[in-house]
C-alpha positions in Angstrom: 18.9 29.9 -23.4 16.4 29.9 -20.2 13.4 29.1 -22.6 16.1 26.0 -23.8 17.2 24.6 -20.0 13.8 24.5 -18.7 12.6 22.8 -22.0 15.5 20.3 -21.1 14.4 19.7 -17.6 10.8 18.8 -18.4 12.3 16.9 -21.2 14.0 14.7 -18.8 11.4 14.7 -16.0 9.0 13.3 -18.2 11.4 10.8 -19.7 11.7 9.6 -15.9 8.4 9.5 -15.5 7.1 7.6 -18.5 10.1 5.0 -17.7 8.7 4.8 -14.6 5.2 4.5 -15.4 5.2 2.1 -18.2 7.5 -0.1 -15.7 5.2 -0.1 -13.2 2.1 -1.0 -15.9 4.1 -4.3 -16.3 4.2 -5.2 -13.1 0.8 -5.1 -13.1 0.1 -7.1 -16.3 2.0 -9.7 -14.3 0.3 -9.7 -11.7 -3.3 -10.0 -13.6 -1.7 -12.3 -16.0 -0.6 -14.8 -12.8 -4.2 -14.3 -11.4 -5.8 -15.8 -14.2 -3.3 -18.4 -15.1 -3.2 -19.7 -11.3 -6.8 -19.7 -11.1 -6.8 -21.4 -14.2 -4.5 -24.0 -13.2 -6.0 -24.9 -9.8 -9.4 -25.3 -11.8 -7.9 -27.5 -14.8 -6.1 -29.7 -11.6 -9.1 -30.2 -9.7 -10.8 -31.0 -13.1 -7.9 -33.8 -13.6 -8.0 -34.9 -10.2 -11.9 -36.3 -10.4 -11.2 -38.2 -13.6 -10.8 -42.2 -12.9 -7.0 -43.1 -12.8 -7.2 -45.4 -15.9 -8.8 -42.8 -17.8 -6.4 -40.9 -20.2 -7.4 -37.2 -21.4 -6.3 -36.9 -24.7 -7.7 -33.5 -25.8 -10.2 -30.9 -24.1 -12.3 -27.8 -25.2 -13.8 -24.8 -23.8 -17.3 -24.2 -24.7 -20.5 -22.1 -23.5 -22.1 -18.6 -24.6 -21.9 -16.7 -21.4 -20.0 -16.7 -18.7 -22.3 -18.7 -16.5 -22.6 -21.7 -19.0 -18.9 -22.2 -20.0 -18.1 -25.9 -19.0 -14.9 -27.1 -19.5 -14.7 -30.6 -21.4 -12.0 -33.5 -21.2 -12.2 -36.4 -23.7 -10.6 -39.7 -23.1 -10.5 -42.7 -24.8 -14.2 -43.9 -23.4 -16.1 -41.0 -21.8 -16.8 -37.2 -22.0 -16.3 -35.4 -18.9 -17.8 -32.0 -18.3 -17.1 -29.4 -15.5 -18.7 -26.0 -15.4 -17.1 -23.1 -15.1 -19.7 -20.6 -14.1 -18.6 -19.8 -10.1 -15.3 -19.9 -11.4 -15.2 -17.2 -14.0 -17.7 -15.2 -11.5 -15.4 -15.5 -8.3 -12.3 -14.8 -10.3 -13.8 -11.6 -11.6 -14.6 -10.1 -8.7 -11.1 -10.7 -7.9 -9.3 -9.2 -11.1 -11.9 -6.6 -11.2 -10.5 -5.0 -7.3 -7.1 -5.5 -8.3 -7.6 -3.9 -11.8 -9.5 -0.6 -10.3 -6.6 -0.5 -7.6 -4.1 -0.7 -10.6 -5.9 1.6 -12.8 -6.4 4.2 -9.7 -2.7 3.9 -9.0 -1.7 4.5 -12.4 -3.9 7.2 -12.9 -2.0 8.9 -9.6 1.3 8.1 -11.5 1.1 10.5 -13.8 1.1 13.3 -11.9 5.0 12.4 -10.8 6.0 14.6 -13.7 5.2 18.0 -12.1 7.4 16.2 -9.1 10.5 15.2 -10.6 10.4 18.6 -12.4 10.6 20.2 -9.7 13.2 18.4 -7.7 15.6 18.9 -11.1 14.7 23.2 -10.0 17.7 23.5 -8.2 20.0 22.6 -11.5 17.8 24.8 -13.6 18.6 27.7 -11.5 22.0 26.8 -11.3 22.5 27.1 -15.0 20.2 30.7 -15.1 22.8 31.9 -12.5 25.6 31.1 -14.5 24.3 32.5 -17.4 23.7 35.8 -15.4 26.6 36.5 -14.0 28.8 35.3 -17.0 30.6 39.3 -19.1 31.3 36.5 -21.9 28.7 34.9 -24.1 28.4 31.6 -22.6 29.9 28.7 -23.5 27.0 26.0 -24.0 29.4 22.8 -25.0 29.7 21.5 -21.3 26.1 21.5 -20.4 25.6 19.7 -24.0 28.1 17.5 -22.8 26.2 17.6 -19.4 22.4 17.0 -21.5 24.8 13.9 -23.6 26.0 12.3 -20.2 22.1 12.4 -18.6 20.4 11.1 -21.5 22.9 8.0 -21.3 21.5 7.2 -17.8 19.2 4.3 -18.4 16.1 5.7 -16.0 15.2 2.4 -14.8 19.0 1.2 -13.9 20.1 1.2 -10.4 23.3 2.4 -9.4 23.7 4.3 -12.3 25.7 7.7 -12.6 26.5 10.3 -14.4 30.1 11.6 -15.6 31.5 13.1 -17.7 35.1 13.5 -17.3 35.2 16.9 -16.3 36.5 18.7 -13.5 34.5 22.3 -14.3 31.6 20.3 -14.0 32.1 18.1 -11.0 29.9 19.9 -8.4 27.0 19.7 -10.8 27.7 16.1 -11.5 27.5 15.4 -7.4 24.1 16.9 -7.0 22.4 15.5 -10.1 24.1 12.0 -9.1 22.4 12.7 -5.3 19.4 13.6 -6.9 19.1 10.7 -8.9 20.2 8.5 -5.8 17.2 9.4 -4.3 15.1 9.2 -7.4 16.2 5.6 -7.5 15.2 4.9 -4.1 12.0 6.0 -4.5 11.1 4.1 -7.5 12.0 1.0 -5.4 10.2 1.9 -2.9 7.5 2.0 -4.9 7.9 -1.3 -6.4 8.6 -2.9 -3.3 5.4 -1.4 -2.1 3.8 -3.0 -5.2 5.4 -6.3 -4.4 4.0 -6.5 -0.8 0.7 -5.7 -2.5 0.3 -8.1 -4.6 1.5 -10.4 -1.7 -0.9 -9.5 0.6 -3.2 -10.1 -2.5 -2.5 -13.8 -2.9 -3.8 -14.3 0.2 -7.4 -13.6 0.1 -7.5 -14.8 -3.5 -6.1 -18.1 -3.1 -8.7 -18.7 0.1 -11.6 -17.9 -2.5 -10.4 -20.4 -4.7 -9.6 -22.6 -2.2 -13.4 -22.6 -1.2 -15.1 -21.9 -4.8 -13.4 -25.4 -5.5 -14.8 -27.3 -2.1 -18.3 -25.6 -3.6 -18.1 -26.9 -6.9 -17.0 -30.2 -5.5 -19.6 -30.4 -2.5 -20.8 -27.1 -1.8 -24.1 -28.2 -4.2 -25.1 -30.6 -2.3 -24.2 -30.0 1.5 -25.9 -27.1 3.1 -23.0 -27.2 5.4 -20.3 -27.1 2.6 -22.5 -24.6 1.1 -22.9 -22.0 4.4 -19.1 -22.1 5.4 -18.2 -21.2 2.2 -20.0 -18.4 1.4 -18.8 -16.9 5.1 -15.4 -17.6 4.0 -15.7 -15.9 0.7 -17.8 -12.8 2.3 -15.0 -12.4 4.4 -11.8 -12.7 2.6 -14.1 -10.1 0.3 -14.1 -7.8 2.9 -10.3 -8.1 3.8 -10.3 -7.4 0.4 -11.8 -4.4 0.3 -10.8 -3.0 3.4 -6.6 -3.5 2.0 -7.6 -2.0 -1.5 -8.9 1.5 0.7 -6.1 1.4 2.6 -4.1 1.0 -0.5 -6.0 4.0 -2.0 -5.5 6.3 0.9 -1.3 6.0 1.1 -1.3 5.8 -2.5 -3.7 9.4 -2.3 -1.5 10.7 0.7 2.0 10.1 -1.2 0.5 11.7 -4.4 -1.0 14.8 -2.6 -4.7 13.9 -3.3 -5.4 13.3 0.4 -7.4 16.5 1.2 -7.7 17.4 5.0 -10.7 19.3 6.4 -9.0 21.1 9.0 -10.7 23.2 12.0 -10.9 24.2 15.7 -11.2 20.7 17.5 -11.4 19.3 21.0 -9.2 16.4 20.8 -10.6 15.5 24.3 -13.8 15.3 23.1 -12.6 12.9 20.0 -10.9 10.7 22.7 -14.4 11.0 24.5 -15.9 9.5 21.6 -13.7 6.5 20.6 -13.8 5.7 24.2 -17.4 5.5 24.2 -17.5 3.5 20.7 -14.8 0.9 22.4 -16.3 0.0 25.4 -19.6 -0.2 23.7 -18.1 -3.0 20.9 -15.9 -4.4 22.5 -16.5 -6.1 26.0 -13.3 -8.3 26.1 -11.4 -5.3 27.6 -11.9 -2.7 30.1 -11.1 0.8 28.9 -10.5 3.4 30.8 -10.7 6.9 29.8 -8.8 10.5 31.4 -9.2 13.8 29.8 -7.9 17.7 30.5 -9.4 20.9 29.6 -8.5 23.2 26.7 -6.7 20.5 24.7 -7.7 22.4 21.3 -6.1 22.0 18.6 -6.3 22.9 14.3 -6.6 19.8 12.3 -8.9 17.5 10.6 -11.5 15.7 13.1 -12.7 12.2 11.0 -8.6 11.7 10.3 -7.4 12.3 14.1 -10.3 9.7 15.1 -8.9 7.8 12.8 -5.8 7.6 13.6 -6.9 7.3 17.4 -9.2 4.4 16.3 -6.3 2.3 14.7 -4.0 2.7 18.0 -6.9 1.4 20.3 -8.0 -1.6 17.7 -3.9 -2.7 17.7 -3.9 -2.5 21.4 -7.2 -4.3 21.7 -5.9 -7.0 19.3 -2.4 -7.8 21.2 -3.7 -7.5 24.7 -5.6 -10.9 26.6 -9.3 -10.4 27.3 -9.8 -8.5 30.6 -6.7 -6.3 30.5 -7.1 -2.5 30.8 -6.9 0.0 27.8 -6.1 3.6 29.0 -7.5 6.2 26.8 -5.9 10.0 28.0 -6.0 13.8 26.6 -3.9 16.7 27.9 -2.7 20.4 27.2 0.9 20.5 27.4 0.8 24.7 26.9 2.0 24.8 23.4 0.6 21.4 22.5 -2.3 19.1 23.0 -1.5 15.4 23.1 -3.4 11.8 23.4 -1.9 8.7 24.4 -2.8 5.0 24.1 -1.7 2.7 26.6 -2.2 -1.4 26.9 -1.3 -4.0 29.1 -0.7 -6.2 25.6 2.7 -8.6 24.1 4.6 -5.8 23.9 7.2 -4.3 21.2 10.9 -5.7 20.9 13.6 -3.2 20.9 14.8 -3.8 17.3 11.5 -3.9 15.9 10.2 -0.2 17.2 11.9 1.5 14.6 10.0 -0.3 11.8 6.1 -0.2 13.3 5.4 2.5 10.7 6.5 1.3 7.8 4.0 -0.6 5.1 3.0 -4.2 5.8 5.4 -4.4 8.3 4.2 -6.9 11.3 6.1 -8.1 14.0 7.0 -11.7 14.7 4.8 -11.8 17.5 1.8 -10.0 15.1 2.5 -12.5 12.4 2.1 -15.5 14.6 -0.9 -14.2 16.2 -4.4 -15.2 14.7 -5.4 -11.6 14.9 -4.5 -11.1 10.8 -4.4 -7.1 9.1 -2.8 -6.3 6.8 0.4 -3.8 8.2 -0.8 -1.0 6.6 -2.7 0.6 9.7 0.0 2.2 11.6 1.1 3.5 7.9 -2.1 5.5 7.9 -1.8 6.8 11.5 1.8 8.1 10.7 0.9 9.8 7.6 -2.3 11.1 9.3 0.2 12.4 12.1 2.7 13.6 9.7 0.1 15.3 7.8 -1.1 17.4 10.9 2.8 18.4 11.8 2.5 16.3 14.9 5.2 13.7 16.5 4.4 10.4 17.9 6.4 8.7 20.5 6.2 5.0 21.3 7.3 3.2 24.7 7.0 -0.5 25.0 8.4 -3.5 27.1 7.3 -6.9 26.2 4.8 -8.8 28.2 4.2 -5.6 30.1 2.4 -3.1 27.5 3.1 -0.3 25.3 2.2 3.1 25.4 1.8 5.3 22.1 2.0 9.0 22.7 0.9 11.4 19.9 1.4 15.6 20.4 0.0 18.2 18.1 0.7 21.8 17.8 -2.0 24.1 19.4 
């Protein structure tokens, strides 16, 4: 009977799991798919658009050996008209490629969920080896088949979903497995909301390298100009790229458990000390100041705590005016050690302090602002928090400043 319930529970935590999985390798086939075919599109447009207005396309072909020489042509009634494809094929590979090693990566993670799920459906497993413990009568196995029956109904992917079946003897069991899979269900749409806003911030970038792999095909050839701006333009939406991919990699590493911490004895002064240092050296537009204690030691993970120090002085540098002061401070509260931020920037609303931390979140103020990211920064610096046991506290008035205050235990 215990070799049986246990078989059951991986059964149905890796029922969950594939469901999930296999949904989520959709959502990513869409996403490719509507790379490609909006790519495509824009191209064939643009191609249409350069074709005199009395000239009628009445059929077209694809030809070309490689990549580099595939030209698309457009026949009309009195010419051939030809358009290669080359940069277009190139530049939209280097876009499906990043977002297809993302997708593999995060798939890859995925399967690990199994082990998870298993392990939050413990507490029923237990349950049931109780039961059969302390039972003087050979047990009765009808209402947990009737309990297997009324589970294996529950579509995995179907929200709002519950399980019942009818009986009172089993109603307590029926309230935690429905909580449990509550929370299940809210998890998986977290996830794909998270997949949503990634794909999202996505579009972005790709649809400003089309944007200018187009004006280059049209122009680029033949003004240095044309030419110059858009390979800046293209570098650097490559590089937003890139850095929202690693950032991608590193919450989707963190939430999976892969996220490995090097932890040791550390002088979180002498951390401060250094971005200090780094900031005033890069960035001239502000004046940072910088106040340390003794003895603020404390056991954790040195390149991770300056990072999450670096991403609270690069958001204050971004919503504060050139000249205003950035306070950088360290100090040994007796059982803690703590640092604090503080700038003289926009500001935080009220309403919108609760929701810094969560992914791709930006506030009106942010999104209006031409200083761009991608809201997944202050994700990190929470989970890098989180991950160290510490607690952040944030204080903010708008058009005065804001002042971030992160304690650690010592």
């Amino acid at each position: 009977m215990n070799n049986s319930i246990s078989k059951r529970t991986s059964s149905i935590a890796r029922g969950i799991n594939t469901a999930f999985w296999f949904n989520k390798l959709k959502a990513f086939f869409t996403i490719d798919l509507l790379i490609i075919l909006v790519s495509f599109g824009l191209f064939g447009y643009r191609s249409f658009q350069t074709i005199p207005e009395d000239g009628i396309v009445r059929s077209f072909s694809i030809t070309g050996e490689s990549y580099n020489s595939v030209v698309l042509n457009l026949f009309t009634d009195s010419a051939l008209y030809d358009f290669p494809m080359g940069d277009y094929i190139y530049f939209t590979g280097i876009v499906l490629s990043s977002a297809v090693a993302y997708q593999l990566l995060n798939l890859l993670f995925s399967l690990t969920h199994t082990a998870r799920i298993r392990r939050k459906l413990r507490p029923l497993n237990e349950l049931a080896l109780q039961a059969e413990a302390i039972s003087e009568v050979p047990l009765d196995t009808t209402k947990f088949e009737e309990l297997e029956e009324a589970i294996l109904k529950v579509p995995a992917d179907s929200n709002g979903a519950k399980i019942s079946t009818g009986d009172q003897d089993l109603a307590s069991i029926e309230t935690a497995l429905n909580n449990l899979l509550y929370r299940m269900q809210e998890a998986r749409m977290q996830q794909a909301r998270f997949v949503d806003d990634a794909s999202h911030e996505l579009r972005t970038p790709i649809a400003v390298i089309q944007g200018y792999v187009n004006m280059l095909d049209r122009w680029g050839k033949d003004d240095p100009a044309v030419l110059d701006e858009s390979i800046q333009a293209i570098k650097n939406e490559s590089e937003n790229m890139k850095e929202l991919i690693d950032q991608l990699l590193f919450l989707a590493r963190g939430d999976n458990g892969r996220q490995k911490l090097a932890m040791e004895r550390i002088d979180l002064a002498e951390i401060m000390r250094e971005v200090w240092e780094e900031s005033t050296m890069i960035d001239p537009d502000h004046k940072y100041l910088f106040e340390d204690n003794e003895n603020c030691f404390i056991n954790g993970d040195p390149a991770m705590i300056k990072q999450s120090i670096r991403i609270f002085v690069q958001n204050a540098a971004k919503y504060s005016d050139k000249g205003n002061n950035i306070k950088l401070s360290a100090k040994n509260n007796g059982s803690s050690a703590s640092y604090a931020v503080q700038d003289e920037g926009i500001g935080i609303a009220g309403d919108e302090l609760s929701h810094i931390f969560e992914r791709f979140y930006r506030s009106d103020k942010a999104r209006s602002s031409s200083t761009g990211g991608s809201g997944l920064g202050l994700s990190i610096a929470k989970w890098i928090i989180d991950a160290h046991k510490g607690t952040v506290e944030v204080i903010s008035r708008q058009e005065i400043g804001t002042r971030i205050t992160v304690s650690f235990p010592n």
